[in-house]
ROMI-14460 format. One record per residue (C-alpha): x, y, z. Coordinates in nm, 4 decimals, always signed. Layout:
<sites>
       east      north         up
          X          Y          Z
...
</sites>
This chain:
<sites>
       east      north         up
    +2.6890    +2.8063    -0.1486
    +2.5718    +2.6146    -0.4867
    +2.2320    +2.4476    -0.4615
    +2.4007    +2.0996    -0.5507
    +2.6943    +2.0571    -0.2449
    +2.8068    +1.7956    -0.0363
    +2.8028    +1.8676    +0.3081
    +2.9448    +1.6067    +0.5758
    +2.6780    +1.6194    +0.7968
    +2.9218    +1.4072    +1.0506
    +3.1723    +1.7508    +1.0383
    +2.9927    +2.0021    +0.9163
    +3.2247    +2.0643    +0.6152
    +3.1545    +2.1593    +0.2584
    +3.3186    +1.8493    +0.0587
    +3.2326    +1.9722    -0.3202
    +2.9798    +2.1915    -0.4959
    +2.8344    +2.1568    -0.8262
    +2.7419    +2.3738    -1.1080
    +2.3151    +2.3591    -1.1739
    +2.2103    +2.2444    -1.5234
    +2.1940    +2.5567    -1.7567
    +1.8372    +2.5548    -1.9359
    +2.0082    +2.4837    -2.2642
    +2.1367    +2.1753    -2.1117
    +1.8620    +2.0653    -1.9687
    +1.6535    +2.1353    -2.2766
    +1.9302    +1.9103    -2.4405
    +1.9248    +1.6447    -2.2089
    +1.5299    +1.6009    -2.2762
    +1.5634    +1.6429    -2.6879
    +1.8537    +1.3481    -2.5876
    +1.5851    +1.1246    -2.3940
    +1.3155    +1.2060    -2.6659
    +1.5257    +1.1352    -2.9166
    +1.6267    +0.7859    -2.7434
    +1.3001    +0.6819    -2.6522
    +1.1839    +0.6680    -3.0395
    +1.5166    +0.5599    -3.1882
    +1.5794    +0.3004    -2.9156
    +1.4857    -0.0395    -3.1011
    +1.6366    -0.2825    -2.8257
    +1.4789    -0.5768    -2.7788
    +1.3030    -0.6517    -2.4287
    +1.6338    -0.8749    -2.3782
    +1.8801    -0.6268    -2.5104
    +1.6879    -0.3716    -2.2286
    +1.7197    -0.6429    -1.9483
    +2.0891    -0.7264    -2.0628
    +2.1283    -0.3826    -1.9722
    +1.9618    -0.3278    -1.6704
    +2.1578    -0.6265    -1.5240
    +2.4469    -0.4827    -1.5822
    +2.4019    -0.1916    -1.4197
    +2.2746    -0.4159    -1.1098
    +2.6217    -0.5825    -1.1387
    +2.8060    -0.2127    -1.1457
    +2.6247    -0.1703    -0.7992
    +2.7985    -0.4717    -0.6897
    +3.1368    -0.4392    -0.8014
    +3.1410    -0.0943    -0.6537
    +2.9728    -0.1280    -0.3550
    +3.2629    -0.0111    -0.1467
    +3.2971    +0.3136    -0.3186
    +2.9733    +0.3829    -0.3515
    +2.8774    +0.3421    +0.0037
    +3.1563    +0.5753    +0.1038
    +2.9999    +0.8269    -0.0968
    +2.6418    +0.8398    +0.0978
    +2.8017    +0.7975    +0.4199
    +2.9909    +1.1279    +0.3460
    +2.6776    +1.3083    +0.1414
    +2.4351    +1.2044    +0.4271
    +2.5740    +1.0223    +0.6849
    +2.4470    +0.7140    +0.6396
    +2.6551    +0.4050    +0.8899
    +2.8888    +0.2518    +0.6363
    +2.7113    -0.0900    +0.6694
    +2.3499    +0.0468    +0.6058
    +2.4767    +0.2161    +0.3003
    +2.6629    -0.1171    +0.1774
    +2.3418    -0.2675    +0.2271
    +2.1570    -0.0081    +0.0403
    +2.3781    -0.0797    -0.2321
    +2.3153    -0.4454    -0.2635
    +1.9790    -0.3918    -0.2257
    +1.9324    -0.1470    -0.5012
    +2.1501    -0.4248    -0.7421
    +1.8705    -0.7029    -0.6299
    +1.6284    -0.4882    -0.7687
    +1.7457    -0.4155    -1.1369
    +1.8331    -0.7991    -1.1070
    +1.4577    -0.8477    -1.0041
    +1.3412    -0.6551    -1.3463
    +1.6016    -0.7979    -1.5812
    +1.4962    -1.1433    -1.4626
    +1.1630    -1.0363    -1.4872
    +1.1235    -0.8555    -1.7907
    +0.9545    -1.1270    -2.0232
    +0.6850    -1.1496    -1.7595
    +0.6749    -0.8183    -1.6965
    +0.5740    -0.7223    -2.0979
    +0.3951    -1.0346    -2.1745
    +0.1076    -0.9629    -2.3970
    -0.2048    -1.0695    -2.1270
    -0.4972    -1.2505    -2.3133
    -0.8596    -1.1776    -2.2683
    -1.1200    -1.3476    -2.3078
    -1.4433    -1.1665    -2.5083
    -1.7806    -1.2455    -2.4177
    -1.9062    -1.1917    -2.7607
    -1.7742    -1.2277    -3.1113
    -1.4807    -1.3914    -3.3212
    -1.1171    -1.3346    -3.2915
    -0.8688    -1.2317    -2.9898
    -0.7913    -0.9478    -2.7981
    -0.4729    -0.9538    -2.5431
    -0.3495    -0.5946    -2.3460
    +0.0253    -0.5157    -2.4721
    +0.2599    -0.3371    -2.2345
    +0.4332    -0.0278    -2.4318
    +0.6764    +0.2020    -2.3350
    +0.4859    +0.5444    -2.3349
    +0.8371    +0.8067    -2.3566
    +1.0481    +1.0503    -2.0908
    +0.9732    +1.0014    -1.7807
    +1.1016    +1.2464    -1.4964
    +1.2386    +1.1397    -1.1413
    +1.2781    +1.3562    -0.8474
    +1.4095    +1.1516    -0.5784
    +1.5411    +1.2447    -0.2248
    +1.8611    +1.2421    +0.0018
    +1.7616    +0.9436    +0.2118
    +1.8116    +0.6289    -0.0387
    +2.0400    +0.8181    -0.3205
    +2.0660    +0.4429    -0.5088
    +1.7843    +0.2408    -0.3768
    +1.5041    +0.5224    -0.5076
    +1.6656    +0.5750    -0.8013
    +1.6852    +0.2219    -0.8276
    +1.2774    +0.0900    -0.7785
    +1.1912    +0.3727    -1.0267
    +1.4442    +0.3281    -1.3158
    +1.4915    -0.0450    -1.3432
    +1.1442    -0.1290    -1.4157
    +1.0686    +0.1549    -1.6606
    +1.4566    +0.1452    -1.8582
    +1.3026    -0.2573    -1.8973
    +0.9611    -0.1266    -2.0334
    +1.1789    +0.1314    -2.2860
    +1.1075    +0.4566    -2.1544
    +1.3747    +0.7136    -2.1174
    +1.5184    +0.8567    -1.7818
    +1.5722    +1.2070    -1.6946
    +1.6648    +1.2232    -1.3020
    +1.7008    +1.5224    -1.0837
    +1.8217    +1.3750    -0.7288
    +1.8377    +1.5810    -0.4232
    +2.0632    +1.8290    -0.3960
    +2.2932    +1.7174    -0.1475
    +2.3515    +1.4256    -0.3057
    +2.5655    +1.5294    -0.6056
    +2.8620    +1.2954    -0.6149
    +2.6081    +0.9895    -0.5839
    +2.4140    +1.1233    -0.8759
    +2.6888    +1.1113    -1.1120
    +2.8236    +0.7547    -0.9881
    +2.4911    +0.6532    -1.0773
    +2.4946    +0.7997    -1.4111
    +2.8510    +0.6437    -1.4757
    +2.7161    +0.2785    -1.3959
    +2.4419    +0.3411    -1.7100
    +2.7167    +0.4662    -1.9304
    +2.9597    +0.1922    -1.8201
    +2.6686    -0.0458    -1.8816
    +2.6349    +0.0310    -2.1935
    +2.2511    +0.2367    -2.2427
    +2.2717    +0.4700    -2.5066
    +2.2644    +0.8050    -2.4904
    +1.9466    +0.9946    -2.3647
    +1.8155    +0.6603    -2.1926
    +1.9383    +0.7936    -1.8482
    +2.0080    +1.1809    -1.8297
    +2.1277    +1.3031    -1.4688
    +2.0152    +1.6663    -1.4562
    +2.0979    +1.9245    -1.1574
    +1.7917    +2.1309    -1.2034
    +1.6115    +2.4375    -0.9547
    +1.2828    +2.4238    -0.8635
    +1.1775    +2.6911    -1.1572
    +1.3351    +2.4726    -1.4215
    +1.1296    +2.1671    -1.3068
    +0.8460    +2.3280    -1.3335
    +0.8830    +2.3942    -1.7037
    +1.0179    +2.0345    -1.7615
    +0.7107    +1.8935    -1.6727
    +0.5126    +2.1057    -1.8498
    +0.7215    +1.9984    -2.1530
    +0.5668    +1.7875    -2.3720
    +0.7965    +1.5552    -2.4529
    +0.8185    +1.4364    -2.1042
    +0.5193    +1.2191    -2.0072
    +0.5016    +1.1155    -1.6164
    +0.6840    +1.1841    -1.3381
    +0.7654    +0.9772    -1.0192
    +0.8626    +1.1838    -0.6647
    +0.9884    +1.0694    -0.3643
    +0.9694    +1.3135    -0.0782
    +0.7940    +1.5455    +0.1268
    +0.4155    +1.6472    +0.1721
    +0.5103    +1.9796    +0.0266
    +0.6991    +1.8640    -0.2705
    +0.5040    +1.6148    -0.3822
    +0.1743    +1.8354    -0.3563
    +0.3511    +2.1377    -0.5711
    +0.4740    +1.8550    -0.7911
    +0.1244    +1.6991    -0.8424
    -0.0373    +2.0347    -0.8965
    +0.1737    +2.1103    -1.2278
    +0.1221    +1.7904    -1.3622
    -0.2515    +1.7817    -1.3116
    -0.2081    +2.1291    -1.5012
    -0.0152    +1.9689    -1.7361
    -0.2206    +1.6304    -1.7707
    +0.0685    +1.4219    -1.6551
    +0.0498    +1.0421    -1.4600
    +0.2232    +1.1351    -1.1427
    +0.3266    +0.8665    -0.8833
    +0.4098    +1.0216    -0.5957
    +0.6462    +0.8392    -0.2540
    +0.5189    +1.1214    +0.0405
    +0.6032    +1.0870    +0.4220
    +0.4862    +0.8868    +0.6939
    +0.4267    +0.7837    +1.0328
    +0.4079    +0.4222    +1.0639
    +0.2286    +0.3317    +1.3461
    +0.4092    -0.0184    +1.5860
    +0.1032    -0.1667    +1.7299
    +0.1920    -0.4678    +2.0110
    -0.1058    -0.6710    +2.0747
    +0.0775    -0.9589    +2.1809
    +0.3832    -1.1442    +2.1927
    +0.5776    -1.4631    +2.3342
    +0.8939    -1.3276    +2.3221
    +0.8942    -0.9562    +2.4682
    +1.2783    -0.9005    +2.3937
    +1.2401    -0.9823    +2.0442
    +0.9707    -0.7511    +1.9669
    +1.1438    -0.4826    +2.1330
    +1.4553    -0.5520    +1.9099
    +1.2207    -0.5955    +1.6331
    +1.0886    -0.1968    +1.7136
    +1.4295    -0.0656    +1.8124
    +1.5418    -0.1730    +1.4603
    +1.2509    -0.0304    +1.2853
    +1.2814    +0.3313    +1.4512
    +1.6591    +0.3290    +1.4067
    +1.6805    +0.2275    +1.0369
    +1.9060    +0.4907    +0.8227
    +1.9396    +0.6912    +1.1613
    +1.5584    +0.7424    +1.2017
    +1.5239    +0.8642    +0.8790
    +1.2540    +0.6250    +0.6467
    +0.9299    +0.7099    +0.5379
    +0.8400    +0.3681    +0.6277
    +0.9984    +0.3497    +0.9546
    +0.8035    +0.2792    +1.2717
    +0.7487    +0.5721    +1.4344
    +0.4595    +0.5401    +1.6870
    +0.4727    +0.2363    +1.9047
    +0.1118    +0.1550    +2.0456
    +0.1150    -0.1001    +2.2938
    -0.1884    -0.2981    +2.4223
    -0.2113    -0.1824    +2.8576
    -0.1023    -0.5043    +2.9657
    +0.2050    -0.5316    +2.7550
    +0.3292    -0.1420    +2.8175
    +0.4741    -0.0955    +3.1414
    +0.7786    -0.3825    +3.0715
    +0.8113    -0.2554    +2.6692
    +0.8592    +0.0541    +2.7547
    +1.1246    -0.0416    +3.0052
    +1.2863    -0.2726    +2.7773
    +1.2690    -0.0098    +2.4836
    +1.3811    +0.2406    +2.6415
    +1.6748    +0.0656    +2.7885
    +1.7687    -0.0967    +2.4229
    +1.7336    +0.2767    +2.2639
    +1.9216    +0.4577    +2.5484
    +2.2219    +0.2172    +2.4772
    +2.2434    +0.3366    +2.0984
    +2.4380    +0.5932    +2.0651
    +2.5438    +0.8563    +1.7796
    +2.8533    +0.7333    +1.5862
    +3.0998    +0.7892    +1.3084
    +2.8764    +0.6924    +1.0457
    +3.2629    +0.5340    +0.8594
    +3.2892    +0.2996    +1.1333
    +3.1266    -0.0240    +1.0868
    +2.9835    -0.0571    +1.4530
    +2.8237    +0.2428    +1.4024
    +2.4390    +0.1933    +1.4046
    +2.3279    +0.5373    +1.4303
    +2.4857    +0.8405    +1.1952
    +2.4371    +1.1958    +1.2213
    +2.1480    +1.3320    +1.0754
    +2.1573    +1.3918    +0.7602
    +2.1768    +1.7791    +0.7272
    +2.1725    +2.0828    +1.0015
    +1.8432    +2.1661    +0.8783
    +1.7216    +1.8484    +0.9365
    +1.8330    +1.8246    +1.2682
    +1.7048    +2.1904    +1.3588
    +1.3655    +2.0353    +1.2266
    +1.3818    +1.7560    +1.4711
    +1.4694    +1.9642    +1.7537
    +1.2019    +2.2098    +1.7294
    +0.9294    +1.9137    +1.6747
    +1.0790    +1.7468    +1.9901
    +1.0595    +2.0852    +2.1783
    +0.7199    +2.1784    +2.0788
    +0.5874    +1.8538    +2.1748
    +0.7648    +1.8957    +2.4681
    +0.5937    +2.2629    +2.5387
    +0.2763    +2.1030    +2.4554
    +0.2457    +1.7745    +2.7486
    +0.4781    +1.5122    +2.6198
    +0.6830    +1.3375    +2.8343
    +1.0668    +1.3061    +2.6956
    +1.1215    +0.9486    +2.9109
    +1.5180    +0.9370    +2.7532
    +1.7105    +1.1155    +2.5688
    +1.6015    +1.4284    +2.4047
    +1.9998    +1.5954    +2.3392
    +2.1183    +1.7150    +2.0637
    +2.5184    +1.7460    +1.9477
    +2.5480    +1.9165    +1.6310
    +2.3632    +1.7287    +1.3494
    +2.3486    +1.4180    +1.6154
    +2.0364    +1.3361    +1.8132
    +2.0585    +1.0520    +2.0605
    +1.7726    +0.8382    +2.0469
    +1.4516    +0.9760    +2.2207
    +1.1232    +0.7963    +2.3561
    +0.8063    +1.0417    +2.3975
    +0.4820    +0.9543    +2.5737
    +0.2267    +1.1490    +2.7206
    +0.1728    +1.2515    +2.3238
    -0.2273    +1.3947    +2.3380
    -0.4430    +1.4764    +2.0213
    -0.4088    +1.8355    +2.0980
    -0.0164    +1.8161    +2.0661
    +0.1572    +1.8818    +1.7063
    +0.3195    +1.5439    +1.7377
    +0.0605    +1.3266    +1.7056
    +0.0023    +1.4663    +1.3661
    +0.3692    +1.5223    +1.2611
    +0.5973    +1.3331    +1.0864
    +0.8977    +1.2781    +1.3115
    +1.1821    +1.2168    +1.0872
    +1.4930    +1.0938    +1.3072
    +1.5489    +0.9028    +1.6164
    +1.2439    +1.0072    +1.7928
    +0.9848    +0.7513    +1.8899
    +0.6087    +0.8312    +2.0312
    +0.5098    +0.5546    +2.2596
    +0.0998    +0.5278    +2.3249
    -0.0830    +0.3133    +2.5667
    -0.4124    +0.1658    +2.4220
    -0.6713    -0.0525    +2.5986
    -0.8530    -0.2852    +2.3560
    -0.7894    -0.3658    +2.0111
    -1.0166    -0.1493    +1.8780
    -0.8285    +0.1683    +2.0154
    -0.4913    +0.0527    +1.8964
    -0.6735    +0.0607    +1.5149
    -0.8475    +0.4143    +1.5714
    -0.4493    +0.5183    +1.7228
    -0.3278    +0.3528    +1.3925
    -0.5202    +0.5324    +1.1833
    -0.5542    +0.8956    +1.3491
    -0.3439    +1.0329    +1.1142
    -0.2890    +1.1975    +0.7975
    +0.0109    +0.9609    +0.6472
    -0.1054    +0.5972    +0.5626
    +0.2341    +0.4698    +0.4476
    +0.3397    +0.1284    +0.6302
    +0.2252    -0.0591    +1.0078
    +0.3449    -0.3165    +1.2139
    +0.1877    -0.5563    +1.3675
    +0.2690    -0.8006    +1.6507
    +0.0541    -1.0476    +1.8026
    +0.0634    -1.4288    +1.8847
    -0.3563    -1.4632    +1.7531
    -0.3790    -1.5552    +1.3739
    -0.7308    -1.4195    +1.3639
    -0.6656    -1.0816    +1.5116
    -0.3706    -1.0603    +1.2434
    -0.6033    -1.0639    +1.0178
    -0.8735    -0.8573    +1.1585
    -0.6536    -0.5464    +1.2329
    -0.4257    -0.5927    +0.8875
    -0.7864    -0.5191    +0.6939
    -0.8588    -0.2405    +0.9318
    -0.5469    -0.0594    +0.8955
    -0.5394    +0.2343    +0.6627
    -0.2262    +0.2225    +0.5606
    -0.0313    +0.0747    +0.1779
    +0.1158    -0.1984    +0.3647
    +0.1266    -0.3794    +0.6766
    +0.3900    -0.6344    +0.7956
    +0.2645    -0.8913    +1.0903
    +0.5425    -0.9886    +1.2738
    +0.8343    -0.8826    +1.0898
    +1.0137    -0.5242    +1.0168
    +1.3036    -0.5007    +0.7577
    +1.1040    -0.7409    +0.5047
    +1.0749    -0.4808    +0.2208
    +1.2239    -0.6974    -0.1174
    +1.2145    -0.5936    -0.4884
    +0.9104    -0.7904    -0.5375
    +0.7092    -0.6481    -0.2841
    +0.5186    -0.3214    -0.3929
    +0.5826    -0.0430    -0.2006
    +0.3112    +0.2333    -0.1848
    +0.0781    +0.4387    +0.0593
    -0.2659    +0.6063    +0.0438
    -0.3929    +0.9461    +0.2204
    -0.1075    +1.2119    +0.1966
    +0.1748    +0.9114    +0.1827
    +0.1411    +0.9354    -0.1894
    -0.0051    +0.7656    -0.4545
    +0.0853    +0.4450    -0.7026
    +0.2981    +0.2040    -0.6455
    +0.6764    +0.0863    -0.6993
    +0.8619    -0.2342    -0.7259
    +0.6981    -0.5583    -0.7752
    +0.4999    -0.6240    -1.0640
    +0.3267    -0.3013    -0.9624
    +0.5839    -0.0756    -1.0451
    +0.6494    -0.2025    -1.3173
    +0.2718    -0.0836    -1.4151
    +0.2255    +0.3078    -1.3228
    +0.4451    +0.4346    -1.6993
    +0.3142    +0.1901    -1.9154
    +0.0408    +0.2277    -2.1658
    -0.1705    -0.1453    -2.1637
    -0.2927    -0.0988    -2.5197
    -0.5686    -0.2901    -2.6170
    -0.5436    -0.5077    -2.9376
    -0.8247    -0.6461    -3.0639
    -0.8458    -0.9133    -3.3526
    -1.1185    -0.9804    -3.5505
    -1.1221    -1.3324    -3.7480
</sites>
């Protein structure tokens, strides 16, 4: 089988495969991006122009393009239609944004005559390697701010996700970019290593795992290249408090479930304050128990197959060595091909692999803590520091726990917020920098300094 093939993770069948990038191509595709990046004299309006349009494309295609994912990885028709729209509010977000965006930013000198402001400049190629999960909305937070700035795209998505790649790639030649502004690449692991050693290209953004994003970071620190790197996590659910019970629970069945389990920044460990975790549990596990595995092409469907047989082998043998190791599976736990019904675990004990791992699927760890202070050591006791949730009805403890948590973000009463103006980041081994927002807009950018005498 070709390294770049879609398999329907719904049937197990091989849809299309797809020839890698030769390395003369891919040497040709950077020459193309270096070559664009200095000849490219558009204006910061001709860029937005641009970028809009391909924000539109997203739009007027939405139905085929959804179809697509659902068939590369599964994803429930109506997540990946929302997925789509989302991904066109966020190049609308930069082209709207631009002039902000590369305003020159005045300072003020403590000594001496003259001015001095920071200027936002394009710095060259920049490299994206971006995963199976969100084929258009990663691609998306990482291109539209830096095609705005000027610098040149060369994109390697995941391998199973092909056909999405190249629909991607027509909407920036339908738009309009010139060539070598956004070069789709199906590259192996040995050719990327070269291609960030290369020269020309000058930072490189990865969404992904722990493993890739360390080997990724490694040859650029070689290599002296900015890296911004999008790693796992396992977002903690803490319930302090609440006045509506069934809310919250819908509020945490919707935050485990989102793209079938399968978000970095999904909740994934529910720790709920003793006097509030006898009914959530019920109630949770009752509202999971009654989701079950679809056809990810019907629009009912909420939850898809996962997105690969590898990935669900992963899942099972995380569930089954927590299992081994004291947890308590209180529902579901089956497996049906590359579908996993939706699973509650408790009984999860420092000593067990779980409480370290990152469970990527339908699996949620439920934890019973005692005082506040307990739910913020559970919070923190792992590796990932990605997102949180919070819930509580006491304005000061929302603010107390949001600074203790160690964690990039932290939403307080709310799950599904994420917008194209909200950064999106972690610390520990989440990752590194941030994107979207006026902060992703800021990690491939070099703020020259101009300084003016009288």
């Amino acid at each position: 089988m070709a390294i770049y093939t879609v398999v329907d993770p719904a049937t197990g069948k091989t849809v299309r495969e797809y020839p890698t990038t030769s390395d003369d191509e891919l040497r040709a595709a950077i020459e193309r991006a270096d070559d664009a990046h200095r000849s490219w004299g558009a204006t910061v309006a001709d860029r937005s122009a641009l970028v809009r349009r391909v924000g539109e494309l997203h739009t007027e295609r939405r139905d085929d393009l959804a179809a697509i994912i659902t068939t590369e990885m599964g994803k429930p028709v109506e997540q990946a239609l929302g997925e789509v729209d989302f991904a066109a509010s966020i190049y609308q977000f930069y082209a709207d944004n631009a002039d902000k965006i590369m305003a020159d930013e005045p300072i003020e000198l403590l000594a001496g005559e003259g001015s001095a402001v920071v200027r936002r400049c394009s710095i060259g190629v920049l490299l994206g390697i971006m995963p199976w999960n969100f084929p258009y909305y990663q691609v998306a937070r990482f291109a539209g701010p830096n095609l705005v700035i000027g610098n040149t795209i060369v994109l390697k998505h995941a391998p199973q996700c092909p056909e999405s790649a190249e629909a991607i790639q027509q909407m920036f030649h339908d738009a309009g970019f010139p060539p070598g502004t956004y070069e789709n690449i199906r590259a192996t692991n040995e050719q990327i290593e070269w291609v960030i050693a290369d020269p020309r290209v000058r930072g490189v953004s990865v969404t992904g795992s722990e493993r890739a994003g360390a080997a990724v970071a490694a040859i650029a620190g070689r290599n002296l290249k900015k890296v911004v790197l999008e790693l796992g996590g396992s977002d903690p659910f803490i319930v302090l408090g609440t006045d509506d019970l069934d809310k919250t629970v819908a509020d945490a069945v919707a935050a485990r479930l989102d793209n079938s389990g399968q978000s970095c920044n999904a909740a994934k460990r529910f720790i709920v304050a003793d006097e509030l975790y006898e009914p959530f549990l019920e109630k949770f596990t009752a509202a999971l128990a009654a989701v079950r595995p679809g056809d990810p092409r019907s629009p009912e469907t909420v939850l898809g197959p996962l997105s690969s047989k590898a990935a669900a082998d992963r899942l099972e043998d995380q569930v089954e060595r927590a299992v081994a190791q004291g947890a308590e599976v209180v529902v579901g736990g089956k497996r049906d091909g590359n579908f996993f019904e939706p699973t509650v675990l408790a009984g999860i004990g420092p000593d067990n692999d779980a409480y370290r791992e990152e469970l990527f699927g339908p699996v949620a760890q439920v934890y019973r803590v005692r005082s506040e202070d307990e739910a913020v050591e559970l919070a923190n006791a792992t590796p990932f520091g990605l997102g949180s949730y919070l819930m509580t009805t006491d304005p000061d403890q929302a603010e107390r726990v949001a600074n203790r948590i160690d964690a990039g973000m932290v939403y307080v009463n709310i799950v599904g917020a994420d917008g194209a103006e909200l950064p999106f980041g972690g610390v520990k081994r989440s990752g590194f920098g941030r994107e979207l927002g006026r902060y992703g807009a800021d990690e491939f950018v070099n703020k020259k300094l101009i300084r003016i005498g009288r």
